[in-house]
FIFILO-596752 format. One record per atom (N, C-alpha, C): residue in three letters; atom name; x, y, z. Coordinates in nm, 3 decimals. Each point is the difference from the previous one (the first is absolute). Layout:
<atoms>
["ALA","CA",[X,Y,Z]] ...
</atoms>
This chain:
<atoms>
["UNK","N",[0.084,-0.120,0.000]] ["UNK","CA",[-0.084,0.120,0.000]] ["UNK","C",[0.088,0.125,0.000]] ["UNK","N",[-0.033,0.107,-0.070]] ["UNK","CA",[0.069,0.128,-0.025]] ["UNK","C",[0.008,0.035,0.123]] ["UNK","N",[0.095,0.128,0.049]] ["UNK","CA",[0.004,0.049,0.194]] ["UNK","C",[-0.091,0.099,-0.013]] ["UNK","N",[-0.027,-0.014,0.128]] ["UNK","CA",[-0.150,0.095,-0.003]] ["UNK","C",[0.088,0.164,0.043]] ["UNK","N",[0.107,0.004,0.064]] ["UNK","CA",[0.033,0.134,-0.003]] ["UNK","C",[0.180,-0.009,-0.014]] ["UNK","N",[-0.004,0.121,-0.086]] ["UNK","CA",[0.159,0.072,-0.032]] ["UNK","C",[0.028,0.078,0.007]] ["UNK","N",[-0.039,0.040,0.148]] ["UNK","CA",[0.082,0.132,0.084]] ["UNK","C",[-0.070,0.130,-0.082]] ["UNK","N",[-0.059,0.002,-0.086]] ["UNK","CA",[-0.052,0.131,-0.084]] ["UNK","C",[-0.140,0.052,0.057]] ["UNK","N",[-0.040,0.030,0.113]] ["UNK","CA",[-0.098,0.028,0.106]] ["UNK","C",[-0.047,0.132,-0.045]] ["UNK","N",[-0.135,0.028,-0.026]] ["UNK","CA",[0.005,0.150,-0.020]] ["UNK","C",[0.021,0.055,-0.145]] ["UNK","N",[0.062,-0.070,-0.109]] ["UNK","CA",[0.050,0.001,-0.075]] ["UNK","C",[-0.105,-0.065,-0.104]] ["UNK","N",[0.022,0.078,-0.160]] ["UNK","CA",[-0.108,-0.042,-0.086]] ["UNK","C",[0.082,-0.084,-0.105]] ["UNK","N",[-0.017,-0.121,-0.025]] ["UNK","CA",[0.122,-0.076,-0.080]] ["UNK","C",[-0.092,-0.096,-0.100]] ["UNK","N",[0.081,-0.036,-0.122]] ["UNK","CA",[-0.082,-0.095,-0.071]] ["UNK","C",[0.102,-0.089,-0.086]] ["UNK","N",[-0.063,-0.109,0.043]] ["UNK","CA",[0.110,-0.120,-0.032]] ["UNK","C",[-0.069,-0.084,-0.055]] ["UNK","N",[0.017,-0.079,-0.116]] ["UNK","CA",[-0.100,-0.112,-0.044]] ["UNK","C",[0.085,-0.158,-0.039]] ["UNK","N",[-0.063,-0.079,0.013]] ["UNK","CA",[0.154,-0.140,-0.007]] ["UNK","C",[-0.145,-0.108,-0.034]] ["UNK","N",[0.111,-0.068,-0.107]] ["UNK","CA",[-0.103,-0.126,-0.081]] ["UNK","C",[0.070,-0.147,0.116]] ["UNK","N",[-0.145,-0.040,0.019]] ["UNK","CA",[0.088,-0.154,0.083]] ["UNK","C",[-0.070,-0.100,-0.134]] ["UNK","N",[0.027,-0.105,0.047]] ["UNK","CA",[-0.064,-0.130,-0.094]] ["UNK","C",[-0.049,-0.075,0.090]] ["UNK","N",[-0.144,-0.028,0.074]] ["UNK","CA",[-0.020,-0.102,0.055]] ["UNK","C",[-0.049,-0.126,-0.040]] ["UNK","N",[-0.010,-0.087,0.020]] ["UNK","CA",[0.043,-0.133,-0.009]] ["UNK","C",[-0.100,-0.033,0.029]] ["UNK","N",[-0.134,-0.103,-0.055]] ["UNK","CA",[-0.139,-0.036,0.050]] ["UNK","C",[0.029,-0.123,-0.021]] ["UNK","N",[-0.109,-0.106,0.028]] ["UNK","CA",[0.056,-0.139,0.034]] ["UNK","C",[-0.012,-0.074,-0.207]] ["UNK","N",[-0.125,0.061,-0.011]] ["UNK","CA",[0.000,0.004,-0.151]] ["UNK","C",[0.096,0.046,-0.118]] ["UNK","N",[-0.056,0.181,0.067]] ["UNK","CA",[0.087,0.035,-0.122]] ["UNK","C",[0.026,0.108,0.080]] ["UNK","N",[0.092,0.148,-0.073]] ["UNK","CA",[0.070,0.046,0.093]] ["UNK","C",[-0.059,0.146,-0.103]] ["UNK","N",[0.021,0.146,0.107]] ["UNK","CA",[-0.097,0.118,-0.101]] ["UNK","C",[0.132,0.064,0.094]] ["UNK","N",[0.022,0.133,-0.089]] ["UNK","CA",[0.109,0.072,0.015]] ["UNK","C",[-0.081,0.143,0.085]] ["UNK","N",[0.031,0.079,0.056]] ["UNK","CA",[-0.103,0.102,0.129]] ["UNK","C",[0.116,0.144,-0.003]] ["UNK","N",[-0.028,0.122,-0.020]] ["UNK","CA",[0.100,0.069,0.004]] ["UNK","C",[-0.079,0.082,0.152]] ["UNK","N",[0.091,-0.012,0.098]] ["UNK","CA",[-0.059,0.102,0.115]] ["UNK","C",[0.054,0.181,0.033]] ["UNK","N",[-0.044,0.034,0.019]] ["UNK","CA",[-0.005,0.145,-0.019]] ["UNK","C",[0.043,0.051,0.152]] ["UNK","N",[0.072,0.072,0.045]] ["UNK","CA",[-0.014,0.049,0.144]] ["UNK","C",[0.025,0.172,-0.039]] ["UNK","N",[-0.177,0.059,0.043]] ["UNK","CA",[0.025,0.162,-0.022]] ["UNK","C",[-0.015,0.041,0.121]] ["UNK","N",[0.152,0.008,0.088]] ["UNK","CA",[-0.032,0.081,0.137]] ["UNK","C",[-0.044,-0.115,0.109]] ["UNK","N",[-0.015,0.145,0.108]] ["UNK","CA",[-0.050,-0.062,0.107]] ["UNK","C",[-0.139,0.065,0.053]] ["UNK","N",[-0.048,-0.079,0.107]] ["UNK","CA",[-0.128,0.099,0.037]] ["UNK","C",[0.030,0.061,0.159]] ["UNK","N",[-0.109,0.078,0.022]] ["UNK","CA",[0.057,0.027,0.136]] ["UNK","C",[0.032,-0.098,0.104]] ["UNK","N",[0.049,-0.083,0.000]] ["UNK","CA",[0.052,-0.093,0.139]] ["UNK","C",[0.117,-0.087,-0.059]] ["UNK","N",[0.013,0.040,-0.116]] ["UNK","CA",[0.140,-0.019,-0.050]] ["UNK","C",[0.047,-0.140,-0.057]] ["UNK","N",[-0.156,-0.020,-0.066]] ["UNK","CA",[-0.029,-0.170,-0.040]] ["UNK","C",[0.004,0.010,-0.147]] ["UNK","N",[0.093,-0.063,-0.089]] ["UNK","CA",[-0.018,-0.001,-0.141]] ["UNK","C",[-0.141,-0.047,-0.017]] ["UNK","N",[-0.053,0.082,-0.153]] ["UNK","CA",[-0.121,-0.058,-0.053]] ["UNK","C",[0.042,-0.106,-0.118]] ["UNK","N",[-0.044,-0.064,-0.014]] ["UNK","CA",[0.061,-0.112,-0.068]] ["UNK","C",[-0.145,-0.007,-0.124]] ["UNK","N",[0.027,0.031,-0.099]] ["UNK","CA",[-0.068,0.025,-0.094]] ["UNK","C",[0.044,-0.120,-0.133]] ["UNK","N",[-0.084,-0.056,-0.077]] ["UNK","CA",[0.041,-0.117,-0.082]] ["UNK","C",[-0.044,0.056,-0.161]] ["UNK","N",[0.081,0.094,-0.083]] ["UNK","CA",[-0.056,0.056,-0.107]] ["UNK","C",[0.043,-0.090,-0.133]] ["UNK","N",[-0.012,-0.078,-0.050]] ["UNK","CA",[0.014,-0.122,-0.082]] ["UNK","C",[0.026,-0.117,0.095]] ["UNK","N",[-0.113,-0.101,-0.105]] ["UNK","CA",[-0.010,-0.160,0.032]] ["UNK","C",[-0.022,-0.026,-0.126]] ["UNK","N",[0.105,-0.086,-0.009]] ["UNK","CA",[0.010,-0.064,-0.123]] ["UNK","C",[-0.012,-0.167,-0.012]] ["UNK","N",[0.010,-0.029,-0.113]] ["UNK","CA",[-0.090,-0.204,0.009]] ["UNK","C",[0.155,0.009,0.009]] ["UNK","N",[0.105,0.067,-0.121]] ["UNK","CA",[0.141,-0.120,-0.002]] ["UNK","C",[0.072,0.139,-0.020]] ["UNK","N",[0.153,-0.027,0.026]] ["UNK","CA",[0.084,0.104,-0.033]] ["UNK","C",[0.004,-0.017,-0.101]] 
</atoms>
């Protein structure tokens, strides 16, 4: 699992990273998005493409 915090508190940041997960069938590629934090300093974890295959 991605870290839920990197010291950037307060701070407006945007980072996006492709994983490949692995299903018992077949496997769909997910790009997750992290824009910021909210007030208590918790990434929002946002999922902006799902894809069937890379």
């Amino acid at each position: 699992m991605p870290p839920g915090n990197d010291g950037r508190l307060g701070r407006t940041f945007l980072r996006c990273r492709q994983r490949v997960v692995w299903n018992i069938s077949s496997s769909f590629c997910s790009r997750y998005c992290f824009g910021g934090v909210d007030r208590l300093g918790v990434e929002r974890k946002r999922i902006l493409t799902r894809l069937s295959a890379c």
